[in-house]
N, C-alpha and C positions, 0 to 999 in steps of 0.2 A: 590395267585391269588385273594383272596375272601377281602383283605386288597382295590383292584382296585376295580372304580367304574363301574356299571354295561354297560356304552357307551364302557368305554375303556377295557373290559371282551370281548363285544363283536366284538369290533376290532379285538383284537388278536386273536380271534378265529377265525373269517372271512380268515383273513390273513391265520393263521398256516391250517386252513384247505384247501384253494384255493393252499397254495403251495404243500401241502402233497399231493391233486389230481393232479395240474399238475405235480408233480415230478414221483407218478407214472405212469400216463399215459404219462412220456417221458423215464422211465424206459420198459417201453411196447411196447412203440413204436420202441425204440433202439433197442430191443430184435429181434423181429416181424421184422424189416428191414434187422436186419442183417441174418437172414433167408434169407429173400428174396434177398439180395446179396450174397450170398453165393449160392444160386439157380443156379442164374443168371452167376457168376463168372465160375462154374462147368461144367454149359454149354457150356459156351466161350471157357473153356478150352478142351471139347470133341469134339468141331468143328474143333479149330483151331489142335489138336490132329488129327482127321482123314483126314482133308487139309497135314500135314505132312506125314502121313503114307501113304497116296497113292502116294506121289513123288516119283521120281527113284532119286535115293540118288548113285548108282554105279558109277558116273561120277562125285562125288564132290569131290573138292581137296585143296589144302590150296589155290590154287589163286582163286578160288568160295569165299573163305570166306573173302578173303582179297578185292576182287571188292565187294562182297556184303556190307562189311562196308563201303567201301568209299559211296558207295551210301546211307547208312544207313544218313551218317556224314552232306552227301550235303543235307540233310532235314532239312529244321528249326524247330525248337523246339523238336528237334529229342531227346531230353533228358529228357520230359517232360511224367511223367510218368513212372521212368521207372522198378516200383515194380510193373504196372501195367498187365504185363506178360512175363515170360522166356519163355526159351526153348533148348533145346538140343539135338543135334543127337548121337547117338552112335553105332558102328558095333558091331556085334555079338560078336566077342570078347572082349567089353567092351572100345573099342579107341574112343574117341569123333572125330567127323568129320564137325560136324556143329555146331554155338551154333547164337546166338541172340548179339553175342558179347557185352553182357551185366551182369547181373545175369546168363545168362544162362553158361555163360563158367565156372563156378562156381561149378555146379553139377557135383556130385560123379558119380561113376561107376554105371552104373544099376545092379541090380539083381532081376533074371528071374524071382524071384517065387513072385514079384512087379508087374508084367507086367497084365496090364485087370485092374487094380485096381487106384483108390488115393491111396497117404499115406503121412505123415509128415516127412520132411526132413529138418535135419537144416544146414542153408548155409549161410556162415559169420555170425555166432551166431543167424541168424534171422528165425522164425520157417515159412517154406513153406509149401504149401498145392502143390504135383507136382502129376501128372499123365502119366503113364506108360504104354505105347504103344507099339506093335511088326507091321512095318513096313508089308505092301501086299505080301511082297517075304519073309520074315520072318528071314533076313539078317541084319535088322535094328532095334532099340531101338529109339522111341521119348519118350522125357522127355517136359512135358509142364507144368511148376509150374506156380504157385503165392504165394507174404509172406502175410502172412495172413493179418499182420496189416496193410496190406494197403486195405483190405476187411472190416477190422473195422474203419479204418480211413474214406472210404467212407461214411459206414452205420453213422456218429457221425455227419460227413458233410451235408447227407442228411436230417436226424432229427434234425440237427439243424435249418437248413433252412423251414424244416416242420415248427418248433415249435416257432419259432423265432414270427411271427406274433400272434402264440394265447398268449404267452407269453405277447409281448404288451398291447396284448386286454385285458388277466390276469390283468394287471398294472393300466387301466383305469377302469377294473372292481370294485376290489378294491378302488381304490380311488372315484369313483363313490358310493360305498356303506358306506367307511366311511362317506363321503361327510351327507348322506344317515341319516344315522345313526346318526349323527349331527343335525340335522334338527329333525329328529324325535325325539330329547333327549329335542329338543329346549325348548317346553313348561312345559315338568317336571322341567327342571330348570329354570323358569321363575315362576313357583308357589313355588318350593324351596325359591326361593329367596324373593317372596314375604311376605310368612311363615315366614323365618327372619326376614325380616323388620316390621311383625305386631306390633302394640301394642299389648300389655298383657290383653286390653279387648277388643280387635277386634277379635270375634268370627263370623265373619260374613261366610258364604259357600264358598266354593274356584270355582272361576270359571273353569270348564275342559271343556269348548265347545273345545279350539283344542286341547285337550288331545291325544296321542292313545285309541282306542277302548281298548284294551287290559288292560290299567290303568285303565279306566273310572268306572270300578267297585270300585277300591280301593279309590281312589276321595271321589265317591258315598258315599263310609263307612264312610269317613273320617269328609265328610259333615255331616251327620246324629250323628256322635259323637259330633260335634263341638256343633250343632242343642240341645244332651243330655249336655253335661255341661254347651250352654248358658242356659240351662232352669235349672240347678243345680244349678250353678251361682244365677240366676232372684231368684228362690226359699229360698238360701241361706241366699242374701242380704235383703227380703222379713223376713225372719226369723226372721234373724237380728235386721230388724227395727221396727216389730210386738213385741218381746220379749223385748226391751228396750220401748216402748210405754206402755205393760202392766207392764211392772216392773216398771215404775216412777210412777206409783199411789200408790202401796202399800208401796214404799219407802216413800214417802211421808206422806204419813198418817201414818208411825210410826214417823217419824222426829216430825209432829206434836203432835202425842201422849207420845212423849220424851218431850217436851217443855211444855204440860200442866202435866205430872207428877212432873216436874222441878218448875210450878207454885203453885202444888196442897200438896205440903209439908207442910202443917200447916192443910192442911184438909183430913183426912182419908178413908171419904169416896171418895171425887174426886179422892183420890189418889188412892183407889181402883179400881174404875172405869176406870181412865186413864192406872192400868197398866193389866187390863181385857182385852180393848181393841188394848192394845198394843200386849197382847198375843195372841188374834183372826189377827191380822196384821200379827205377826210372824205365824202363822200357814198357814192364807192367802200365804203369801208369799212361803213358805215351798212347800206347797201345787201348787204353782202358776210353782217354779222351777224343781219340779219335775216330772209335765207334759208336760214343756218345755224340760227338758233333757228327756222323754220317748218320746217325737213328733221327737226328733232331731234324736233319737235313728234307729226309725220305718223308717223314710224318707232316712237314710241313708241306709236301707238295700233294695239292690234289690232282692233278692232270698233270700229264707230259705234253710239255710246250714244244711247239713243232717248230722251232729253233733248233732245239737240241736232239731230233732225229733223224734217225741216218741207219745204213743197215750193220749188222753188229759180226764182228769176224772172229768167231769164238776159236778158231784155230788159231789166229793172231794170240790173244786173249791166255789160251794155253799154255801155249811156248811158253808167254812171259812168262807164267805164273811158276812153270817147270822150272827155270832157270832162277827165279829170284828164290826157290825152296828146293834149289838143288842139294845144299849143304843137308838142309832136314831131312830130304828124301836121304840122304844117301846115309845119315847116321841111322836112322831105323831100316836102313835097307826094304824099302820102298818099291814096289815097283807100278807105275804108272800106264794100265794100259786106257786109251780113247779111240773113239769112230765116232766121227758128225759127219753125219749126210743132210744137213738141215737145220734151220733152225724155230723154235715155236715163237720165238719172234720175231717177225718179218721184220718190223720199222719200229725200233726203239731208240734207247739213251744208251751210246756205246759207253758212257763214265759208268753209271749206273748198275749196265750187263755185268761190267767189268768186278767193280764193288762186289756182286751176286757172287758171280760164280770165285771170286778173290776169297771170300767167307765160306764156301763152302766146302774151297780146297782145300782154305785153311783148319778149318774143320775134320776133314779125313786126314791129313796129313796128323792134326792133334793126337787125334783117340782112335787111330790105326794101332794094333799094336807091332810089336818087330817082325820082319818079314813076311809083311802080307801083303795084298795087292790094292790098290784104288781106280777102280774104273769111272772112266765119263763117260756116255752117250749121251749125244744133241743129236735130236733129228727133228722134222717139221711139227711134230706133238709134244717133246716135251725135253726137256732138260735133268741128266738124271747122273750123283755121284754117289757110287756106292762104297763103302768102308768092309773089305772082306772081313774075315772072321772078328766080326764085332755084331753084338746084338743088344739092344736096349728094352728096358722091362716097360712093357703096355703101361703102365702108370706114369711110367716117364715120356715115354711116346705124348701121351695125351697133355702136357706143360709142355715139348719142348716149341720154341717161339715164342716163349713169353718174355717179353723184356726183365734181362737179368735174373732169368730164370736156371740154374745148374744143378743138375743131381749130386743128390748129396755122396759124400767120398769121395769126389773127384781129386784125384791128384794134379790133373792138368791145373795152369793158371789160366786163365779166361772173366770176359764180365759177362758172360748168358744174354750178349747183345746181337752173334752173331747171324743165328735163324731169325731174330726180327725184323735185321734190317733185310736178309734174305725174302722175309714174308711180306713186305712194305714194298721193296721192289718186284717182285712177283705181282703183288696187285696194280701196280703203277702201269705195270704193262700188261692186264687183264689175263693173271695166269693163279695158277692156285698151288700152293705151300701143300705137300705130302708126303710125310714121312712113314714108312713102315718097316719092319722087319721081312727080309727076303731070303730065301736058300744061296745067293751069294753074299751075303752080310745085311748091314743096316744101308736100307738106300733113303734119297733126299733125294725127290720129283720137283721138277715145277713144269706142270702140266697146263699146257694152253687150253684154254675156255672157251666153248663154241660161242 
């Protein structure tokens, strides 16, 4: 059943279940009538029962019963009917004397201990319901049957006739509600079919104004996904065209510093020179590609899989990061001071933390100028690296975090990756990206979110 579509599910169901109520409320009703015929017929038979018992019967003879047929005969439609009641007379000694000349001549001998009562009797194979009567002189025996089946046969005539019109009404019912049911399917298959025939980048919302109520939720969702992957999409393509834009600069300037090592081959020093800068290019670039695969990495994840967390030891964290920028610290003359009493991330991605706070150091360590100082504080609220005597202009404040975004003049080398991927892991672990200018330099927050 679950192979058929959900219109044609609820056809058959409408249908099997309209038939199975009217079937048994015409099994109920059969039942219930034939009570009530059977009442009724029991009746007929105690009346016409006591109409015979109080006749004087002493003076019938076989020419009584032979005038009385002829009279029976001269009746039209005298034959119509005629399971519809017998009867019999019989004397106390067991002789029939009268009968209905019909079914009734047909019945056996009475016996006495019958008499007051129904009982079943079968007469030409056919099963009777007959009643057993002792005449007012107590000389006489009436027998007054019925075959049953023709008590059922009414009761089936009558229910049908009951049943016959809601039956119809049944017929129109149904086809009224597939009808029904049609019409209501109409617009889920009109956006079905729309859905097919899209283009592959028509992501546009699906209209359900005549939707069902009942669908309109599911629409709704469907909308709001379309809505997340046009914007995964935009994002995507954005990506896309951001990272071949910064990647054709450094490509470039090794091409070029390929073609003057290629020129500078009689001269040692050029040739040094050309392939110095040729190696600050490849590092450039190295550098350039691996904060585009960690931005690709970050953007791609919506949730932190609780595989990958654990509590994060930014003291640990530190160190390294002191020692792998020992060299840098110490040619700018650097000085590193930190206190963590805490962290705003209780349970995160210690790769991730890592990454974070790895771009931010590297960051202050960049555009620190000579001999000034770089503070951290972590504590339970927030994460915070400050670049002493450095201040950034409110216009620039409000771009930085934009993928590939760098103020212009910059003499550092950089791809304007690093605060994004900062601002991606920040949100990953429900924290918030804040930069401002402060009376100890420019600081970089990431401030946990109630």
């Amino acid at each position: 059943m679950k192979k058929f579509s959900l219109k044609l599910r609820l056809m058959i169901f409408f249908i099997l279940i309209a038939a199975a109520t009217w079937g048994v409320a015409a099994v109920v009703s059969l039942q219930e009538c034939r009570e009530e015929i059977d009442e009724f017929f029991d009746s007929y038979q105690l009346m016409l029962g006591r109409q015979l018992a109080s006749a004087d019967w002493s003076k019938t003879t076989a020419q009584t019963q032979k005038k009385t047929d002829n009279l029976i005969d001269e009746v039209e439609e005298s034959d119509a009917d005629d399971d519809a009641i017998a009867f019999a007379v019989f004397h106390k000694n067991g002789q029939m004397i009268f009968n209905d000349n019909e079914e009734g001549k047909n019945f056996s001998s009475p016996s006495f201990d019958k008499i007051g009562r129904f009982s079943k009797e079968k007469i030409d194979d056919e099963e009777w319901r007959v009643l057993w009567l002792s005449s007012i002189d107590k000389n006489y025996v009436i027998a007054v049957g019925q075959e049953l089946d023709y008590r059922y046969d009414v009761a089936l005539e009558t229910v049908e006739t009951l049943l016959f019109p809601w039956f119809c009404g049944l017929i129109i019912l149904l086809i009224a509600t597939i009808i029904m049911v049609a019409k209501e399917f109409r617009p889920l298959k009109k956006i079905s079919s729309d859905l097919q025939n899209r283009n592959s980048d028509d992501l546009s919302p699906l209209d359900y104004s005549t939707a069902p109520a009942e669908v309109r939720p599911l629409l709704e969702a469907l909308n709001r996904l379309l809505e997340k992957v046009a914007a995964m999409l935009q994002k995507e393509r954005s990506f896309i065209s951001d990272s071949a834009h910064e990647l054709r600069s450094p490509l470039t300037a090794l091409k070029i510093q390929l073609e003057v090592l290629r020129l500078s081959q009689e001269d040692p020093k050029a040739q040094d020179a050309a392939i110095s800068k040729l190696e600050q290019g490849v590092e450039r670039s190295i550098r350039l590609i691996e904060q585009l695969l960690a931005l690709s990495k970050t953007e791609q994840t919506s949730a932190m899989s609780e595989d990958y967390l654990g509590n994060i030891d930014w003291k640990n964290i530190l160190s390294t990061l002191k020692e792998e920028y020992l060299d840098k610290l110490s040619n700018k003359n650097l000085v590193v001071e930190s206190e963590i009493t805490g962290s705003p991330i209780q349970n995160g991605n210690p790769v991730l933390a890592a990454m974070m706070l790895r771009n931010l150091f590297d960051n202050a360590i960049k555009y620190s100028p000579q001999d000034s100082k770089i503070k951290v504080q972590i504590d339970d609220k927030k994460l915070e690296v400050i670049n002493s005597q450095t201040e950034v202009e409110e216009k620039t404040l409000q771009r930085l975090g934009e993928r590939f975004f760098r103020p212009a003049g910059q003499k550092e080398t950089g791809s304007g990756l690093g605060l994004a991927i900062v601002k991606k892991i920040a949100e990953l672990h429900h924290c918030q990206l804040v930069l401002k200018n402060t009376e100890d330099g420019f600081s970089v927050q990431i401030i946990k979110q109630d």
